[in-house]
C-alpha positions in Angstrom: 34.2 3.0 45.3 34.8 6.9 45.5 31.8 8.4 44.7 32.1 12.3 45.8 35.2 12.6 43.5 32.9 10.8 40.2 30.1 12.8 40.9 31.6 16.1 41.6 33.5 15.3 38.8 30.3 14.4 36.5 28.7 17.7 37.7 30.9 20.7 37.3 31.8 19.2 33.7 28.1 19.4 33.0 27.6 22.9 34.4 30.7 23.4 32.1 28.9 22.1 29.1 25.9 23.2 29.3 25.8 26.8 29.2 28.1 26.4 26.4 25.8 24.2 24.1 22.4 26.1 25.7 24.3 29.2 23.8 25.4 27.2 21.0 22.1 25.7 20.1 20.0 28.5 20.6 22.4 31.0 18.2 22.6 27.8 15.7 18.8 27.3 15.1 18.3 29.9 13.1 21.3 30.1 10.9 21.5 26.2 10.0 17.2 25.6 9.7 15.9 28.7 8.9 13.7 31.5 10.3 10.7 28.7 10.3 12.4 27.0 13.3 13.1 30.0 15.4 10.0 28.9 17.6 12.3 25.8 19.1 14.2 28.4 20.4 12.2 28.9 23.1 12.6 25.1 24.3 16.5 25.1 23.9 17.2 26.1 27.8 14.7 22.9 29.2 16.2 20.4 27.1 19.5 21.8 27.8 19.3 21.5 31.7 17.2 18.5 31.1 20.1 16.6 29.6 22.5 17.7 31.9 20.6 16.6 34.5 19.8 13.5 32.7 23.6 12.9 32.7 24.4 13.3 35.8 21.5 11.0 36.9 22.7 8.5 34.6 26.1 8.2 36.3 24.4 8.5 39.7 22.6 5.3 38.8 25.4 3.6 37.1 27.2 4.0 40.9 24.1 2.5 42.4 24.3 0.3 40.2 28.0 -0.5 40.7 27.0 -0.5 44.8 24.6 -3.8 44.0 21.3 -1.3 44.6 19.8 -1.9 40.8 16.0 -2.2 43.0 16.8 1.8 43.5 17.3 2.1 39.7 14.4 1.3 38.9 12.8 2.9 41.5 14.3 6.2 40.4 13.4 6.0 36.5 9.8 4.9 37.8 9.5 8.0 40.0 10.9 10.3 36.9 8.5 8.5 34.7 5.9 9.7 37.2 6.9 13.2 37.3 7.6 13.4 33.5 4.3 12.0 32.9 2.3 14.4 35.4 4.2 16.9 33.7 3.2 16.2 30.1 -0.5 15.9 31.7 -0.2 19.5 33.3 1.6 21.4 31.2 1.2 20.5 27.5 -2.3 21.5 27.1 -1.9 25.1 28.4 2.3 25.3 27.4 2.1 23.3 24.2 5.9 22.6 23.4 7.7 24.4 26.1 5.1 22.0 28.7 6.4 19.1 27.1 10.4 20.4 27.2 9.9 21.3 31.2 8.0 17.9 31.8 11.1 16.2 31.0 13.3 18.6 33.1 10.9 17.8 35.8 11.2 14.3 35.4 15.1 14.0 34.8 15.4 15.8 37.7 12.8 13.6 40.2 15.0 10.7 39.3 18.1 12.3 39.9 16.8 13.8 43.3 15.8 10.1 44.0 18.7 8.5 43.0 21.0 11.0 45.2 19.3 10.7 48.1 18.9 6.8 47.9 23.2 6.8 47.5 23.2 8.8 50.6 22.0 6.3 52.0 24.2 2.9 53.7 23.6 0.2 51.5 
């Protein structure tokens, strides 16, 4: 299975993507909800990256997946559950919102971190 070419491929279309709904989003709130909602515009860019990093890490584990490693699947979504949750702990009291939106960017992106380093490894 070529897996440089799927996840290089997964990647730049997501760095494609999401500047492009980031932008989109955060000029749409207002217009299509009203003034009242122009506080979620603060949480547009973490949930953004988060997703894009939650796609990526979604095709990273579908290739480990594919590779007969589905013990490092779940390891990974443990380990971004982990981080997620530590997250939420630290940063919504102080952050309200915005903690909660960059507890999930931190968590999507421990379990992509995980689940690229355990492909680079032999199986």
């Amino acid at each position: 299975l070529a897996i440089r070419p799927i996840m290089l491929a997964t990647t730049v279309y997501c760095m494609v993507v999401v500047p492009i709904a980031a932008t989109a989003l955060y000029l749409l709130i207002v217009p299509l909800f009203g003034a009242a909602y122009a506080p979620a515009q603060a949480v547009v860019l973490p949930l953004v990256l988060a997703a894009g990093l939650y796609a990526v890490s979604r095709v990273s584990l579908g290739l480990l997946i594919a590779q007969g490693r589905g013990g490092l699947v779940s390891a990974a979504e443990i380990a971004g559950f982990a981080v997620s949750f530590a997250g939420y702990l630290l940063l919504i009291p102080p952050y309200g919102i915005a903690g909660a939106a960059y507890g999930s960017l931190l968590g999507y992106a421990a379990c992509l971190l995980f689940a690229l380093l355990a492909g680079r490894r032999a199986p």
